[in-house]
Residue frames relative to the residue before (quaternion, step in Angstrom):
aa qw qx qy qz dx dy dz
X 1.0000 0.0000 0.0000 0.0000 0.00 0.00 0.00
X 0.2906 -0.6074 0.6571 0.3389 3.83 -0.91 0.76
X 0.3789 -0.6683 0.6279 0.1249 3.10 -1.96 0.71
X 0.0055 0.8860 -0.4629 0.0283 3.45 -0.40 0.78
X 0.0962 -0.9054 0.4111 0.0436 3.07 -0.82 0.89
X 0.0030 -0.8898 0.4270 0.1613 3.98 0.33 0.57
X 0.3858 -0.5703 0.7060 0.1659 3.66 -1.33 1.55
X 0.8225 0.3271 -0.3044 0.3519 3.47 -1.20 1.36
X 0.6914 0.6859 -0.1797 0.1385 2.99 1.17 0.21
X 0.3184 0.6109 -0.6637 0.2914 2.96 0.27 2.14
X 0.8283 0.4767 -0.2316 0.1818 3.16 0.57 0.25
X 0.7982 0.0681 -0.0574 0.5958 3.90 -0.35 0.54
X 0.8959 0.2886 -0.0298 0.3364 2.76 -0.20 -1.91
X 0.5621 0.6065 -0.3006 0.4752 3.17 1.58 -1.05
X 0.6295 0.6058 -0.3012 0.3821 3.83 0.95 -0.93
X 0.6910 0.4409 -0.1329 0.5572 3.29 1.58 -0.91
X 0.6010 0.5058 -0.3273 0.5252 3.21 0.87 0.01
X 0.5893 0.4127 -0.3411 0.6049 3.70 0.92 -0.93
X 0.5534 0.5887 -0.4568 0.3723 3.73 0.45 -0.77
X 0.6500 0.5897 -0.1954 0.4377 3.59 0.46 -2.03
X 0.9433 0.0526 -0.1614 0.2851 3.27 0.46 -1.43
X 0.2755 0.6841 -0.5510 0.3905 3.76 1.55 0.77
X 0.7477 0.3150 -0.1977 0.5501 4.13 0.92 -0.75
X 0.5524 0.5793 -0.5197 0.2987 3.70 0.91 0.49
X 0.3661 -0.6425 0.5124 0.4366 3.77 -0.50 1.16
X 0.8498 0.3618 -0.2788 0.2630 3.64 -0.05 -0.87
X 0.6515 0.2581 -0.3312 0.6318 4.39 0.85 0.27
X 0.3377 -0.6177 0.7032 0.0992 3.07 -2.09 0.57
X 0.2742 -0.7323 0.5349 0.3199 3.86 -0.77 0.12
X 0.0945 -0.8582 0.4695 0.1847 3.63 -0.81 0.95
X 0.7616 0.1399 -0.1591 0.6124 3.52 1.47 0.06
X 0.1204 -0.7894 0.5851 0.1416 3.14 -0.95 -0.18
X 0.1814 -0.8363 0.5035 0.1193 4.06 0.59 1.18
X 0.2619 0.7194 -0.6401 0.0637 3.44 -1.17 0.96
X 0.3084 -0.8685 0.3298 0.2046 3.51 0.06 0.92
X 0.6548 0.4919 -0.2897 0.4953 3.28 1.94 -0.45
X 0.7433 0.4554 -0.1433 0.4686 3.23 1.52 -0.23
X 0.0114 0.8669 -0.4167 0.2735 3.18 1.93 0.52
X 0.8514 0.0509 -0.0238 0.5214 3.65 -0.42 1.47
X 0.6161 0.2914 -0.3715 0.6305 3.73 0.18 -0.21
X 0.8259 -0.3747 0.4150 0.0725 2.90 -2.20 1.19
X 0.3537 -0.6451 0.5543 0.3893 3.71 -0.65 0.90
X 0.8447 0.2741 -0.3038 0.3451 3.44 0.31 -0.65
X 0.0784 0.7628 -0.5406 0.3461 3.31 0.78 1.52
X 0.7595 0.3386 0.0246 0.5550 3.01 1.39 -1.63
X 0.7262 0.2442 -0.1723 0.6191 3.41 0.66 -1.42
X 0.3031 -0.7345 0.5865 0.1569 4.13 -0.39 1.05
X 0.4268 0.7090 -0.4154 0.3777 3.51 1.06 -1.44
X 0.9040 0.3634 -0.0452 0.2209 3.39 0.40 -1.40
X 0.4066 0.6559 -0.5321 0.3483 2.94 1.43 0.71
X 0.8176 0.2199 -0.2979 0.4409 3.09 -1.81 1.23
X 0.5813 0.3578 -0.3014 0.6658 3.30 0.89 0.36
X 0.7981 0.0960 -0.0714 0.5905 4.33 -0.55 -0.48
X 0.0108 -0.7614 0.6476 -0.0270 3.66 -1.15 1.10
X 0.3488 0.7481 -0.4543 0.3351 3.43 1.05 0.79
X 0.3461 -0.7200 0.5603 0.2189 3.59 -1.15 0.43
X 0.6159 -0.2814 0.5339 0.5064 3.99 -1.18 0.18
X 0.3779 0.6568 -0.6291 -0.1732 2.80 -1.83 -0.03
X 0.6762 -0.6161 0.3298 0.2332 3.30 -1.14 0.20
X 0.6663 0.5758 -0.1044 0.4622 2.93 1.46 -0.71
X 0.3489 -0.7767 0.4669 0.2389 3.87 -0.95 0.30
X 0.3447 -0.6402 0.6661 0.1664 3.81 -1.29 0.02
X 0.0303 -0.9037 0.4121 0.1123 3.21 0.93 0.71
X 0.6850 0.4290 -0.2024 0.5530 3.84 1.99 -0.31
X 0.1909 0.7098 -0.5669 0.3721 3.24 0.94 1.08
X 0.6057 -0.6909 0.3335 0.2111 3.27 -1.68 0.64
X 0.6705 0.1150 0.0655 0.7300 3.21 2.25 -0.64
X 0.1371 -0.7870 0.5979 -0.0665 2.92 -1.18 0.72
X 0.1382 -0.8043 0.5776 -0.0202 3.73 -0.42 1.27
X 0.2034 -0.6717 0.7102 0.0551 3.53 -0.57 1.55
X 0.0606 0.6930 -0.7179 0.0259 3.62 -1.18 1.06
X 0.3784 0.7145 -0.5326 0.2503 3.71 0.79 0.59
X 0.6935 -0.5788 0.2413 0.3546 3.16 -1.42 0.41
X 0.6285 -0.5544 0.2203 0.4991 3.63 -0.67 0.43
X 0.7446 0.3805 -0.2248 0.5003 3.78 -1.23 0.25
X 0.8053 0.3218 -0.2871 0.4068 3.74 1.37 0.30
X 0.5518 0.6317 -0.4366 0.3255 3.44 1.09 0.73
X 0.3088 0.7315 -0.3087 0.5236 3.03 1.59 0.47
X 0.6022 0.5683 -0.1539 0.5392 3.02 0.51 -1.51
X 0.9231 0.1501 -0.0180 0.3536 3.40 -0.14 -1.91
X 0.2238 0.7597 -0.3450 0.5037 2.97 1.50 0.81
X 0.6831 0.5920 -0.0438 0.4254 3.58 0.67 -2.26
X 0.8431 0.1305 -0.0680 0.5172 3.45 1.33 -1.27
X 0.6632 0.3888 -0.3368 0.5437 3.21 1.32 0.47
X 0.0791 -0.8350 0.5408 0.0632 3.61 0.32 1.20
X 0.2551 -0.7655 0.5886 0.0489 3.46 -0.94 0.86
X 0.5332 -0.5907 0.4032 0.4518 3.96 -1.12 0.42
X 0.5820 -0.5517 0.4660 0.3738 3.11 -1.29 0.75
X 0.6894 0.3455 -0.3084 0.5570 4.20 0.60 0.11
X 0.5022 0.5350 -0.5387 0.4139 3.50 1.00 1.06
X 0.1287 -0.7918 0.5367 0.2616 3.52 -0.36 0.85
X 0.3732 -0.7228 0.5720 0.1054 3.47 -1.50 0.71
X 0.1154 -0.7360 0.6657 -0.0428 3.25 -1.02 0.89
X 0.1167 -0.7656 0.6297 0.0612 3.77 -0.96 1.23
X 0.4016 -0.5659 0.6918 0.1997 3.61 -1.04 1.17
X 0.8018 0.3266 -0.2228 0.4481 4.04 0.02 -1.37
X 0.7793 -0.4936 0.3242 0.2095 3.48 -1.76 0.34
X 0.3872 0.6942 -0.5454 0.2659 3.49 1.35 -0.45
X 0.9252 0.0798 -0.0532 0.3671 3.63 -0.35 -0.50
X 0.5212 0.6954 -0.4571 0.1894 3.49 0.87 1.09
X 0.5439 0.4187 -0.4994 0.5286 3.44 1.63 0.38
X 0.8101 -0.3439 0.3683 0.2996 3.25 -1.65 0.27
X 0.6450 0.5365 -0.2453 0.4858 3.39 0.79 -1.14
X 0.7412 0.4737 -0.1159 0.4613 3.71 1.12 -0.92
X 0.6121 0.6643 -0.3307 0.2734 3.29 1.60 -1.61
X 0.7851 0.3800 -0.1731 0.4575 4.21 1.23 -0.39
X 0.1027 0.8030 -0.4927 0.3193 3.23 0.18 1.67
X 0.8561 -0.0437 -0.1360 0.4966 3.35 -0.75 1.91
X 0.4583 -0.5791 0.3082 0.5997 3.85 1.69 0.07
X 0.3485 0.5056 -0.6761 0.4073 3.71 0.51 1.03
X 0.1766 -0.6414 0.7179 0.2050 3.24 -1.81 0.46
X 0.6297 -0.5779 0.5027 0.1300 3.52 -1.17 1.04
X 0.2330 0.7489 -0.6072 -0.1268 3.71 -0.23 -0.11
X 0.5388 -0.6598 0.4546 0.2601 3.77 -0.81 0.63
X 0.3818 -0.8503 0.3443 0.1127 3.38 0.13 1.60
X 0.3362 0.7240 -0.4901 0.3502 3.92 1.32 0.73
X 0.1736 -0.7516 0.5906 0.2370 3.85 -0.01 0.84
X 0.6695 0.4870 -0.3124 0.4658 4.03 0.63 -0.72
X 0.5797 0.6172 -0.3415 0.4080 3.26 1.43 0.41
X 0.8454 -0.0260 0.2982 0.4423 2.22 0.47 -2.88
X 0.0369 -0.9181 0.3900 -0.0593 2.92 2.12 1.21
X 0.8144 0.4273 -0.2485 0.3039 3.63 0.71 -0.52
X 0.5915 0.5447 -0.3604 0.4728 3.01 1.74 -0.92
X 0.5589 0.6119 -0.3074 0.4677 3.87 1.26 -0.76
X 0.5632 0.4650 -0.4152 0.5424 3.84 0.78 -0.09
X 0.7522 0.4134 -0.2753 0.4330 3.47 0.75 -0.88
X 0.6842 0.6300 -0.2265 0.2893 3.27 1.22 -0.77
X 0.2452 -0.8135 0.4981 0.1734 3.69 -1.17 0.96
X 0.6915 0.4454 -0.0364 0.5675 3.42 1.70 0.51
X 0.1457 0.8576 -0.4853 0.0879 3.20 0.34 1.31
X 0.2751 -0.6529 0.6428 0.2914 3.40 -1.51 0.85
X 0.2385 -0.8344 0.4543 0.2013 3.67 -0.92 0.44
X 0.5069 -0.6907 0.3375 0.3900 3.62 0.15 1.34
X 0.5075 -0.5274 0.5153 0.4459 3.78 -1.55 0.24
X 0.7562 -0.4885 0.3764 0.2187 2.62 -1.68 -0.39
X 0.4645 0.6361 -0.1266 0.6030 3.30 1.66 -0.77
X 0.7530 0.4473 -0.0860 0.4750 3.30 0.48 -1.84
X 0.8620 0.2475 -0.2731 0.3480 3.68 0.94 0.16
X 0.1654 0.7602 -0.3792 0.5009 2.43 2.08 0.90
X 0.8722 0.3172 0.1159 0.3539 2.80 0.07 -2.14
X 0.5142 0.4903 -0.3835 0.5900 3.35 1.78 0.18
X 0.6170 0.5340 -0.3995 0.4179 3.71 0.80 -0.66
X 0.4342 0.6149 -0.3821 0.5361 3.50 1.38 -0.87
X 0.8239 0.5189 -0.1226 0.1920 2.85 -0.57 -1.01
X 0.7610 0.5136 -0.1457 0.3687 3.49 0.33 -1.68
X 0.7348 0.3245 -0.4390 0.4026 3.32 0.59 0.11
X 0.3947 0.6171 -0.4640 0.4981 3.55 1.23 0.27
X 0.6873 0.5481 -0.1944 0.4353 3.50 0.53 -1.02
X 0.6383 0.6082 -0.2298 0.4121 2.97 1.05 -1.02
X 0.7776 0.3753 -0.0376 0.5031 3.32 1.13 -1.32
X 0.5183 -0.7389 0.3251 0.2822 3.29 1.86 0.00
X 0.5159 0.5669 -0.3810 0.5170 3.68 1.91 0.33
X 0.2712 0.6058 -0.4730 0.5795 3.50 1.00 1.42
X 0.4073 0.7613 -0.4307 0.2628 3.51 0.69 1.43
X 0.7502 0.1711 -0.2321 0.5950 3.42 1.79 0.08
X 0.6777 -0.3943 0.3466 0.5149 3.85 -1.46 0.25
X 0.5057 -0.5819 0.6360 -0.0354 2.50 -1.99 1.23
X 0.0558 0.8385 -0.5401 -0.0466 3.47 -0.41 0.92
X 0.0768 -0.8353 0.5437 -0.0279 3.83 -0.14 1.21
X 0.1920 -0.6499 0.7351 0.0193 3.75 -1.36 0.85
X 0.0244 -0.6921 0.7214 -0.0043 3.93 -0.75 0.89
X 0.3714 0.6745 -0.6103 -0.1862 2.72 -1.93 -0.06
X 0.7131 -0.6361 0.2938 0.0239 2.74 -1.62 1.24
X 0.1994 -0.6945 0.5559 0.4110 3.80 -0.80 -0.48
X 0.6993 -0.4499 0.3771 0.4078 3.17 -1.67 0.25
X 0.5063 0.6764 -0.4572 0.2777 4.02 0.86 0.01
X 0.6596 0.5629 -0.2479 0.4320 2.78 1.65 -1.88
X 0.6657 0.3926 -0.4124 0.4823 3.97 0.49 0.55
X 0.6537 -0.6705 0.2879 0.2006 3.25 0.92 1.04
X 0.6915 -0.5873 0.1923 0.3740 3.86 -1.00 0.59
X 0.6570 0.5981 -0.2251 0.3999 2.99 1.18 -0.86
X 0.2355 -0.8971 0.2366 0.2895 3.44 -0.44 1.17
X 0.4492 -0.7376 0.4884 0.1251 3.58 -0.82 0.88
X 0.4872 -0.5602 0.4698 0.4776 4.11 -0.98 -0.22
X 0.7983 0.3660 -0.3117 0.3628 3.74 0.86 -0.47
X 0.6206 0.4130 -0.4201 0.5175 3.40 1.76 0.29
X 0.3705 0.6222 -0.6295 0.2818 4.09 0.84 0.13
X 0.5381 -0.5864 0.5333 0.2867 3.53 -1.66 0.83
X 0.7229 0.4897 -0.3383 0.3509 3.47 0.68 0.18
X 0.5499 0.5224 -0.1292 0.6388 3.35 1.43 -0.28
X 0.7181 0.3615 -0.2993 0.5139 3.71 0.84 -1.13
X 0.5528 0.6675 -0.2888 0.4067 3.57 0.90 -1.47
X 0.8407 -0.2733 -0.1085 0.4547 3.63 -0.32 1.59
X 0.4931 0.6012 -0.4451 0.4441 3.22 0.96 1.08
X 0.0204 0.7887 -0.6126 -0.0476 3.35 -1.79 0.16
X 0.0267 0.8171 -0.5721 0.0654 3.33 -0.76 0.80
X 0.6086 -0.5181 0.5197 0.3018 3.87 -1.57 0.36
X 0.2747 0.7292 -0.6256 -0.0387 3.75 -1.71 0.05
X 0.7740 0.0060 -0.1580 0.6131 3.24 -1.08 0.98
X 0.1206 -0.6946 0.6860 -0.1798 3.23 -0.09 1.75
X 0.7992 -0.0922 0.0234 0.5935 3.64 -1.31 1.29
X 0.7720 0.2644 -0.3839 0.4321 4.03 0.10 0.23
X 0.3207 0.7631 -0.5348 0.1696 3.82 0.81 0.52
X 0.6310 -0.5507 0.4076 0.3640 3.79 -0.90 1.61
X 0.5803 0.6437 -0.3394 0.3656 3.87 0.33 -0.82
X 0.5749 0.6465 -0.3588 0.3505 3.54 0.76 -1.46
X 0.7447 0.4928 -0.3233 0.3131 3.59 0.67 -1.25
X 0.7950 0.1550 -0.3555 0.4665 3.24 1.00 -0.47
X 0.3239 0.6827 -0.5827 0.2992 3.61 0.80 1.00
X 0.7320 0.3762 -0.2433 0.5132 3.58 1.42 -0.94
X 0.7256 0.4512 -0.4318 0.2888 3.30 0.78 0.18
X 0.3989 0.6451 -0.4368 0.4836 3.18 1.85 -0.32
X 0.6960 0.3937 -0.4183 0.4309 3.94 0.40 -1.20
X 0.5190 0.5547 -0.5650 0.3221 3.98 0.24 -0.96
X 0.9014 0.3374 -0.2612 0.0734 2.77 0.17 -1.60
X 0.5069 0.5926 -0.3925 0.4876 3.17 1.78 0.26
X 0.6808 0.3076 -0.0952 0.6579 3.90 1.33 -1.46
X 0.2594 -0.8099 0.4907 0.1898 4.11 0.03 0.86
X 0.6437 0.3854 -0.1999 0.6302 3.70 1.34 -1.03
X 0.5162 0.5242 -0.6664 0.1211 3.80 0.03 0.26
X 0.0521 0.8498 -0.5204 0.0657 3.24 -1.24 0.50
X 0.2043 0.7784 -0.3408 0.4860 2.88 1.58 1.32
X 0.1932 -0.8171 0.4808 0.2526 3.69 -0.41 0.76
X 0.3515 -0.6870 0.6166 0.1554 2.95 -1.51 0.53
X 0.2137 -0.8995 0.3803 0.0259 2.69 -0.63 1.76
X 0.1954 -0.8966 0.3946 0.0476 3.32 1.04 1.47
X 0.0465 0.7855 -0.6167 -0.0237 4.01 -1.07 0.73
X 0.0374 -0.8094 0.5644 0.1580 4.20 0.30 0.67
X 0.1599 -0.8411 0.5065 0.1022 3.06 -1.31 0.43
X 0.3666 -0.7711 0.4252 0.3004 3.72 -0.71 0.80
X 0.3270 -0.8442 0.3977 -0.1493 3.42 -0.57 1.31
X 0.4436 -0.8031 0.3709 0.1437 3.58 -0.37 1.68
X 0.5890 0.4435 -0.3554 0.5745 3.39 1.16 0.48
X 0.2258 -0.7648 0.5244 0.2984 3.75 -1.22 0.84
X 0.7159 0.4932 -0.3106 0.3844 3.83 0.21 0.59
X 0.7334 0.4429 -0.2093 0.4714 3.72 -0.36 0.58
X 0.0761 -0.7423 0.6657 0.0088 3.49 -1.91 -0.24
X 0.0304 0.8909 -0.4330 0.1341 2.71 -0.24 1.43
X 0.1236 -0.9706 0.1853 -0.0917 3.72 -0.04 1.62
X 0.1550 0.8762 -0.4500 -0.0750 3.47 -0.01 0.55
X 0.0684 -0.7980 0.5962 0.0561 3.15 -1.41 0.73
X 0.1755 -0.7979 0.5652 0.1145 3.51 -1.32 0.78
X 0.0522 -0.8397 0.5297 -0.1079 3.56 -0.97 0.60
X 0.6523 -0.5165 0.4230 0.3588 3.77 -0.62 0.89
X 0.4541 -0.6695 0.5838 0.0693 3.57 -0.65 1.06
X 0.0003 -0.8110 0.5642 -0.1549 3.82 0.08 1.40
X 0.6737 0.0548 -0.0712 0.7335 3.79 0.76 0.53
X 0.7412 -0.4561 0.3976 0.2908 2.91 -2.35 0.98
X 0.5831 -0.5826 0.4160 0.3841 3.99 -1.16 0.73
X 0.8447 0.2341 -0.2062 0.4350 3.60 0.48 -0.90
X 0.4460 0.3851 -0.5808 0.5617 3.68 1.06 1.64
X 0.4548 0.5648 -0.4868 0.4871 3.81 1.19 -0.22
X 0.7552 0.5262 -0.1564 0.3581 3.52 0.62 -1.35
X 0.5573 0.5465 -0.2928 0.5523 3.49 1.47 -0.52
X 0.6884 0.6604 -0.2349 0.1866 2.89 0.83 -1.24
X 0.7798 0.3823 -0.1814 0.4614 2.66 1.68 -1.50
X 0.3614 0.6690 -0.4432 0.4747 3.53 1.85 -0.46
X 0.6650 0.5225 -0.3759 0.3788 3.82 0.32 -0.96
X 0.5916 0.6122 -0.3236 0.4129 3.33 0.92 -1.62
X 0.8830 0.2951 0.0060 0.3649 3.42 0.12 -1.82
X 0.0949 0.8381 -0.5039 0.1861 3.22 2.04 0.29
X 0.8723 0.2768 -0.0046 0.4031 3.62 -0.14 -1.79
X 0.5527 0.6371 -0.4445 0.3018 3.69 1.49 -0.59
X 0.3516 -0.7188 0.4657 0.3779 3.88 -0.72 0.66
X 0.7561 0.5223 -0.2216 0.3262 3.75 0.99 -0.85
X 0.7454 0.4229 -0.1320 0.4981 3.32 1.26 -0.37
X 0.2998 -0.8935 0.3232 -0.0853 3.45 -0.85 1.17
X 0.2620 -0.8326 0.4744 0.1145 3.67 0.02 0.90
X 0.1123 0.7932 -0.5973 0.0371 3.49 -1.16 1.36
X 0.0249 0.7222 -0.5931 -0.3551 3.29 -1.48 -0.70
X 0.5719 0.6411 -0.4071 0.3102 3.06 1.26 0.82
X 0.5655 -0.6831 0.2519 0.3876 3.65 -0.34 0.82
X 0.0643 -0.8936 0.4350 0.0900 3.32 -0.87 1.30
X 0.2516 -0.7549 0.5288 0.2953 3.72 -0.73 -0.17
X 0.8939 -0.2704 0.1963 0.2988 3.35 -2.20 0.27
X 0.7875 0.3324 -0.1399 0.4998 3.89 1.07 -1.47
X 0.7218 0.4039 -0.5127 0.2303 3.32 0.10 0.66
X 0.6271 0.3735 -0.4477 0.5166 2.98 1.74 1.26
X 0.5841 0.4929 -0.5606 0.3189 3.40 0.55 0.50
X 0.7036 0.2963 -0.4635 0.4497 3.14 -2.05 0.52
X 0.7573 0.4337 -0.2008 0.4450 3.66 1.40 0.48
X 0.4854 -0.5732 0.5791 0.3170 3.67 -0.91 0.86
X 0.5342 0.6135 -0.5032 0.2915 4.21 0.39 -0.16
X 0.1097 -0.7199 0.6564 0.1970 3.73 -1.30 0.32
X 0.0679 -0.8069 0.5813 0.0801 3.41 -0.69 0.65
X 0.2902 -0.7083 0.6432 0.0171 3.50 -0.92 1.66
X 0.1026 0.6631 -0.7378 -0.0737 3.63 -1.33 0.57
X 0.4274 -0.6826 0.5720 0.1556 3.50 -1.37 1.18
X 0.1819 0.7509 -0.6347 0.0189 3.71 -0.51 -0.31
X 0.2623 -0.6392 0.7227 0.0148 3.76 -1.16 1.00
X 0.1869 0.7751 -0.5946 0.1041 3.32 -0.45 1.71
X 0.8154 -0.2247 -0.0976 0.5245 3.42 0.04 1.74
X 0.7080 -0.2453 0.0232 0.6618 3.90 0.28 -0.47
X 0.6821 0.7051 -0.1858 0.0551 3.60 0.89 0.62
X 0.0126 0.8847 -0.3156 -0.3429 3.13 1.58 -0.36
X 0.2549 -0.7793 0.5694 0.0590 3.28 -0.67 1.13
X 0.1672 0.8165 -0.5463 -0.0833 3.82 -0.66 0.86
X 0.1168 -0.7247 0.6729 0.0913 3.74 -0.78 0.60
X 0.2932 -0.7203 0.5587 -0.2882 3.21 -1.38 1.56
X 0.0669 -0.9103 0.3664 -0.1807 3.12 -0.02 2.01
X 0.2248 0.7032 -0.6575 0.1507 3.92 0.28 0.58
X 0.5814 -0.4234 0.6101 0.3325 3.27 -2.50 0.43
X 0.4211 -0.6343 0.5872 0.2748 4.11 -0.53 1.12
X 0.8902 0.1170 -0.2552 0.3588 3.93 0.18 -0.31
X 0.5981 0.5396 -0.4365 0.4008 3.61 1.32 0.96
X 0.5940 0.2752 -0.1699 0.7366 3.46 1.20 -1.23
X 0.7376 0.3923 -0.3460 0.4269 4.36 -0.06 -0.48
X 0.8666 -0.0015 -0.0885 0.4910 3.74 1.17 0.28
X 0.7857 0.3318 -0.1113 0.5102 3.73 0.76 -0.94
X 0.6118 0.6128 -0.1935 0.4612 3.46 0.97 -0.63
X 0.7903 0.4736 -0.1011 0.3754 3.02 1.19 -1.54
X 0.6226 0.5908 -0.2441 0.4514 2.95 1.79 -0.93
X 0.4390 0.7084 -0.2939 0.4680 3.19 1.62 -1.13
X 0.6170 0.5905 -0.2522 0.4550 3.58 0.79 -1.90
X 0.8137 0.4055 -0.2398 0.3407 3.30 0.44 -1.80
X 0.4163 0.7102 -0.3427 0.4527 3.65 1.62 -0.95
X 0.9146 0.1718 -0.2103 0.2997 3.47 0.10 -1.13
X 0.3651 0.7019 -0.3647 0.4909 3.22 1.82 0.08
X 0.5295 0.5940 -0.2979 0.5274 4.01 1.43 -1.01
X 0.9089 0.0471 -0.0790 0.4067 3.39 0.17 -1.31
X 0.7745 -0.4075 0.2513 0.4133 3.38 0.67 1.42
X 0.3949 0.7413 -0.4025 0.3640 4.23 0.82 -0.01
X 0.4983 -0.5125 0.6269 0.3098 3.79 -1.02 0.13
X 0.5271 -0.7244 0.3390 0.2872 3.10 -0.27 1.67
X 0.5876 0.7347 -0.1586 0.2998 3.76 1.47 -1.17
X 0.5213 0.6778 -0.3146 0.4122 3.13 1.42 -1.86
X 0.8452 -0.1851 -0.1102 0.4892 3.09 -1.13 1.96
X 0.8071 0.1188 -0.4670 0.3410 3.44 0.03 1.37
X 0.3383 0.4787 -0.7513 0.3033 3.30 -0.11 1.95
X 0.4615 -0.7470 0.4275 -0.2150 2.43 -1.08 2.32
X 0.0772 0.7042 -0.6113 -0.3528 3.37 -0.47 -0.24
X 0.5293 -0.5304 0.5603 0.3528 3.77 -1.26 0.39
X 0.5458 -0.5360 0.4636 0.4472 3.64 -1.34 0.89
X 0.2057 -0.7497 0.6141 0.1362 3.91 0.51 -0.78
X 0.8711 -0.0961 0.0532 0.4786 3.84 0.07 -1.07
C-alpha cells in the first residue's frame, strides 16, 4: 500500500483527496496536517467522511511516507516545504502554483514536472515531483492541445469559463457568501487570469511559434462544483480533419472525451472525465470543455498523477460515476 499523507487538510481540495483516497484499493492515508485543527477528527470538518477516515488533525509530519499532497494555499509550499524536510524517496505532489512555470519548476534540487498526463504522461512516470495543473488551465489546455499539437494555433483564442463557488476556496470571501453568489454572476481577472502562464507554456511546448493571445474571461458561477468552458477560434483546416485530429489525440487517453454533440456541466462532475464538444460554426470552430474543477482541475488529477509515479493503472480509484441528475 502507498502511504500518503496530505499538508492542508481542511480544505476543499483536501476533502477530495481524503475522499479519492479512503476508496483507493492501492494507498492508505497516514496523516492528515492541519495546524488549526490539530487533534479534532477529520470529520469534524470533512462530514462526507464519517465512517469511512478515523484519523485525527495533526500537527505533526511523517516525513517517510510514500506521497505527499501539498493542498496549501498558493505561494506557500515553498515556504512549507524549506521547514518541513521530507525523505528524499517521498514523492511530492503540489495542488498550488509554486512550481508550475519553468522558472519555478527547480526548488531546493527538486525538479518540478508539470502534472498534465495528456501532456507529460512520460516525464510524470519518471518524476519525483509533481506540479498539479489549475483548474481552469486543464480545462482550457485539454481544449486546446491538439491544435497545438498540429501547429493550427495561428489566431487569438477567445475563452468564457465558469467556475463553481468551491473554486474560491474554503474560506469565506464576499464573492463566495451564499447570499451574494446564490443567483448571481459576475467576471474576474479578465485577460489577466494567473493560469494563462501555464496555458501558454503548455501550448509552446507542443506549437513553439504560437503567439496568439488568449483571450481568457472566468466567470463566477451559481453552482458549487465544476467548470464549464467555451472557446472559439478561426477555423485553420477542414472541420472533420479538426475532428480527427482530436479523436487521434485522445484516442488512448482514459479521462478525456471526444464529441460533436452538445454537452453540459453534470456529466462530469463527481468525476476525473473531460468532455470536449467540437462544433464548426461558420469560419469558426467553437469548443466548450467540461471537467469537475476539484476532481480532474485538482484532486483527481493528482490522484491520476500519484498513480502514474508509482507504476498503477492510471484509473485505479477513479471510475467515477458523474453526478448526471
Amino acid at each position: 500500500m502507498i502511504k500518503a499523507g496530505v499538508i492542508g487538510g481542511s480544505g476543499y481540495t483536501a476533502g477530495e483527496l481524503l475522499r479519492l483516497l479512503a476508496y483507493h484499493p492501492q494507498a492508505g492515508i497516514d496523516f492528515v496536517y492541519s495546524t488549526t485543527n490539530a487533534g479534532k477528527p477529520v470529520t469534524s470538518v470533512h462530514q462526507d467522511l464519517l465512517g469511512e477516515v478515523h484519523l485525527n488533525f495533526t500537527d505533526t509530519i511523517n516525513s517517510n511516507v510514500n506521497v505527499v499532497f501539498l493542498c496549501l494555499g498558493h505561494g506557500q509550499s515553498k515556504a512549507f516545504l524549506a521547514a518541513n524536510p521530507f525523505s528524499v524517496n517521498t514523492r511530492i505532489i503540489d495542488l498550488g502554483n509554486d512550481f508550475r512555470l519553468e522558472s519555478d519548476s527547480l526548488f531546493d534540487g527538486k525538479q518540478f514536472v508539470y502534472g498534465l498526463p495528456e501532456l507529460n504522461r512520460k516525464a510524470i512516470k519518471k518524476a519525483n515531483y509533481i506540479a498539479n495543473p489549475g483548474c481552469f488551465a486543464t480545462a482550457i489546455q485539454l481544449a486546446l492541445l491538439p491544435l497545438a499539437q498540429k501547429g493550427l494555433l495561428q489566431n487569438d483564442v477567445h475563452i468564457n469559463a465558469t467556475t463553481g463557488s468551491t473554486g474560491a476556496g474554503v474560506q469565506p470571501s464576499a464573492t463566495s457568501h451564499h447570499p451574494w453568489r446564490t443567483g448571481n454572476m459576475s467576471h474576474y481577472k479578465a485577460f489577466e487570469h494567473q493560469h494563462l502562464g501555464e496555458i501558454n507554456q503548455s501550448l509552446k511546448q507542443l506549437q513553439s511559434g504560437f503567439e496568439s493571445e488568449l483571450l481568457f474571461i472566468p466567470n463566477r458561477g451559481d453552482f458549487t462544483r465544476g467548470i464549464f468552458a467555451t472557446l472559439y477560434t478561426p477555423l485553420t483546416a477542414d472541420f472533420d480533419k479538426v475532428l480527427h485530429i482530436y479523436q487521434e489525440y485522445y484516442a488512448n487517453e482514459p479521462f478525456v472525451n471526444v464529441t460533436t454533440d452538445s454537452i453540459n456541466l453534470k456529466l462530469a462532475v463527481q468525476t476525473n472525465k473531460c468532455f470536449i464538444s467540437l462544433e464548426q460554426k461558420g469560419k469558426y470552430l467553437l469548443i466548450t470543455s467540461v471537467i469537475d474543477n476539484l476532481v480532474k482541475g485538482a484532486s483527481g488529477q493528482a490522484i491520476e498523477n500519484m498513480n502514474l509515479m508509482f507504476g498503477l493503472e492510471e484509473n485505479t480509484g477513479l471510475k467515477l460515476k458523474p453526478a448526471g441528475f
